[in-house]
C-alpha positions as YAML, in Angstrom:
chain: A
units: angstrom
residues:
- id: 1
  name: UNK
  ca: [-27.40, -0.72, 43.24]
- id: 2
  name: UNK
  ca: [-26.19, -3.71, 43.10]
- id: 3
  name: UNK
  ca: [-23.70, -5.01, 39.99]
- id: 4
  name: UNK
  ca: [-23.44, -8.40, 38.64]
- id: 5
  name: UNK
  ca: [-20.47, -9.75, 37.08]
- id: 6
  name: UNK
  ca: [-20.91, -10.65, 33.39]
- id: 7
  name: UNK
  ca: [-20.36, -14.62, 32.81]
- id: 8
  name: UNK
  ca: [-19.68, -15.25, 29.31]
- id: 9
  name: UNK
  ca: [-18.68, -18.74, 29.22]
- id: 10
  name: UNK
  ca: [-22.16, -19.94, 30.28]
- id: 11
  name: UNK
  ca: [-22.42, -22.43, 27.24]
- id: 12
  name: UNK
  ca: [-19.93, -24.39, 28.06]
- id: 13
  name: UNK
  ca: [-21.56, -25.77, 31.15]
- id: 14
  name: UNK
  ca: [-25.26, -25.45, 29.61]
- id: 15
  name: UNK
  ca: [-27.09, -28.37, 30.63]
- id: 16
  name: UNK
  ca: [-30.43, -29.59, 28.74]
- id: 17
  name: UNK
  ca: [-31.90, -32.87, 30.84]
- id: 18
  name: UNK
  ca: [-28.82, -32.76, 32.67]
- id: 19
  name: UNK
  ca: [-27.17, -33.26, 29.30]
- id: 20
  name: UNK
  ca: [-24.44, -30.61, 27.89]
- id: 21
  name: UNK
  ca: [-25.53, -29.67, 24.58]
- id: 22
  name: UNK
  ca: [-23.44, -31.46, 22.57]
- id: 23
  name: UNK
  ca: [-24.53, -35.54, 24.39]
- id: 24
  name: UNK
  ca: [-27.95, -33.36, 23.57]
- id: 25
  name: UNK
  ca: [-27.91, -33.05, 20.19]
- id: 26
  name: UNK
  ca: [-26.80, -36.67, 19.79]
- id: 27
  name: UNK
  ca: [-29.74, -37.91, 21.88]
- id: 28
  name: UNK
  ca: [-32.30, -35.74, 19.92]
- id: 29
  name: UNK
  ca: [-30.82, -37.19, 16.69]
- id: 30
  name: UNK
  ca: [-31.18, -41.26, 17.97]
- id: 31
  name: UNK
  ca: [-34.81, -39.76, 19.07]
- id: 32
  name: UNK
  ca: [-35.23, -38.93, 15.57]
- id: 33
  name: UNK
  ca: [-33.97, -41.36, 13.45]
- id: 34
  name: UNK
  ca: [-35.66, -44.38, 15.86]
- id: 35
  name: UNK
  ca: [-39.37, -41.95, 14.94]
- id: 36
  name: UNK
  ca: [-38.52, -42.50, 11.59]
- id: 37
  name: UNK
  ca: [-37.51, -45.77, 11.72]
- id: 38
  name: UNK
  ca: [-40.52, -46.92, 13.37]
- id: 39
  name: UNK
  ca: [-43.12, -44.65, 11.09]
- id: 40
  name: UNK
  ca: [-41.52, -46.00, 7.75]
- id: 41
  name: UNK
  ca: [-41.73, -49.82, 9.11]
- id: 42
  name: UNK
  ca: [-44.66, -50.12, 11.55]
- id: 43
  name: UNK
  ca: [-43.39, -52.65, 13.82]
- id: 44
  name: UNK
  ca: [-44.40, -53.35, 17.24]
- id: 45
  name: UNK
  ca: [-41.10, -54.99, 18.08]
- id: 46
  name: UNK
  ca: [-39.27, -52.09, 16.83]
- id: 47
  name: UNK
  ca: [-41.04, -49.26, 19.05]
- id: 48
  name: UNK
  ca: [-40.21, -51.39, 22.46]
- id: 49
  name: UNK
  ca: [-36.54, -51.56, 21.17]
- id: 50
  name: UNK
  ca: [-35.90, -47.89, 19.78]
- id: 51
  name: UNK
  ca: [-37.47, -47.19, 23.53]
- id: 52
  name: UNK
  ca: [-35.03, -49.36, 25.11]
- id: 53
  name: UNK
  ca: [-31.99, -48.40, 23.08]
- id: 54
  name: UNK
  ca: [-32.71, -44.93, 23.40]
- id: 55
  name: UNK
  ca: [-33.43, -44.79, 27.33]
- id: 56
  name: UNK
  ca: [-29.73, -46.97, 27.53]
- id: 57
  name: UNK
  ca: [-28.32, -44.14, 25.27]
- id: 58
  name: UNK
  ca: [-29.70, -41.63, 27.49]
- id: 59
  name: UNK
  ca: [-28.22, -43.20, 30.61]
- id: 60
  name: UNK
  ca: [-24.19, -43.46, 29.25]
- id: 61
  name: UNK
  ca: [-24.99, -40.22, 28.16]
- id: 62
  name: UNK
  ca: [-25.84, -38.74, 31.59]
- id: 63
  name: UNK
  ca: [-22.64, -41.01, 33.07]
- id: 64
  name: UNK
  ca: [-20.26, -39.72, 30.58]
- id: 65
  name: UNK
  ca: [-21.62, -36.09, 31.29]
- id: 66
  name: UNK
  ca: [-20.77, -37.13, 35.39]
- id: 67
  name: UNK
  ca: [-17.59, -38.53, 34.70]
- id: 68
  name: UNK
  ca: [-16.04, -36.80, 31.66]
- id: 69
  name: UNK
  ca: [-12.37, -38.80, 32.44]
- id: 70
  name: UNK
  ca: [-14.40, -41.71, 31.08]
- id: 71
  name: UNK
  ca: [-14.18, -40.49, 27.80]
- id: 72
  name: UNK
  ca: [-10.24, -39.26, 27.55]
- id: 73
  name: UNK
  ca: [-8.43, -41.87, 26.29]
- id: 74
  name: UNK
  ca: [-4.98, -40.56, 25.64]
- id: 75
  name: UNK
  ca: [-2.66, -37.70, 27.48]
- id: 76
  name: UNK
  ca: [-3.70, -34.19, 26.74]
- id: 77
  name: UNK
  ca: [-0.56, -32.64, 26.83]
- id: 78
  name: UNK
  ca: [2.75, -34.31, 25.90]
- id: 79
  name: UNK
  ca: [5.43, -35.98, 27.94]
- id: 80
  name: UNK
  ca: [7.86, -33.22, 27.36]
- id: 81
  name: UNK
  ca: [8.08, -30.29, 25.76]
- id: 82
  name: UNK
  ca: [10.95, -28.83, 24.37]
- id: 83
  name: UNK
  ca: [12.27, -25.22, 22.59]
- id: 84
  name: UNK
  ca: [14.77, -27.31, 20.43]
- id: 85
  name: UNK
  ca: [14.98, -26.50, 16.85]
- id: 86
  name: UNK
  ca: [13.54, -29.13, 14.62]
- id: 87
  name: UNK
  ca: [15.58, -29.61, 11.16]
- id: 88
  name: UNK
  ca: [15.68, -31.97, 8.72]
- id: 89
  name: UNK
  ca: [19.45, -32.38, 8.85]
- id: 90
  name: UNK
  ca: [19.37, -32.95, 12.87]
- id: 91
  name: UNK
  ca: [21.34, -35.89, 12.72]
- id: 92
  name: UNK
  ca: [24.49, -34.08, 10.67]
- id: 93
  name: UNK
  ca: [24.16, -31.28, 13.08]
- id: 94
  name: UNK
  ca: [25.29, -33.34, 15.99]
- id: 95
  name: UNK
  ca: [28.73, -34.96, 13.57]
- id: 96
  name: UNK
  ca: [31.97, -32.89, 13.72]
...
């Protein structure tokens, strides 16, 4: 019989729409809160634009999910790290 290897970090790379879950959620909320925009005023204009700006949203979306360096924008890890002590009196420590 055959024995399959138990993956447990399948969230993490969970795609909905080729969206992970998280550009997801954000999508479904613009979705939602253009619906109610455009129920509450009835506007004609409005629709064609809550279309538009929700398709454009939709397409960073899927290019940030392609290219997720887009969306670092400082180091992850620190120049240096160090094991050194840190004191408030580190600048007496070093007179004689």
């Amino acid at each position: 019989m055959k024995q399959y290897e138990v993956y447990r970090h399948i969230r993490g790379h969970a795609l909905i729409f080729g969206l992970p879950v998280a550009f997801f959620a954000l999508q479904m909320l613009a979705v939602i809160g253009s619906l109610m925009a455009v129920i509450f005023s009835f506007d004609l204009v409005l629709l064609f634009g809550a279309v538009m700006v929700n398709g454009m949203l939709y397409g960073l979306l899927l290019k940030w999910a392609q290219r997720p360096q887009l969306l670092q924008i400082g180091n992850v890890f620190p120049k240096m790290i160090s094991n050194k002590k840190i004191t408030l009196y580190e600048k007496y420590d070093e007179l004689p």
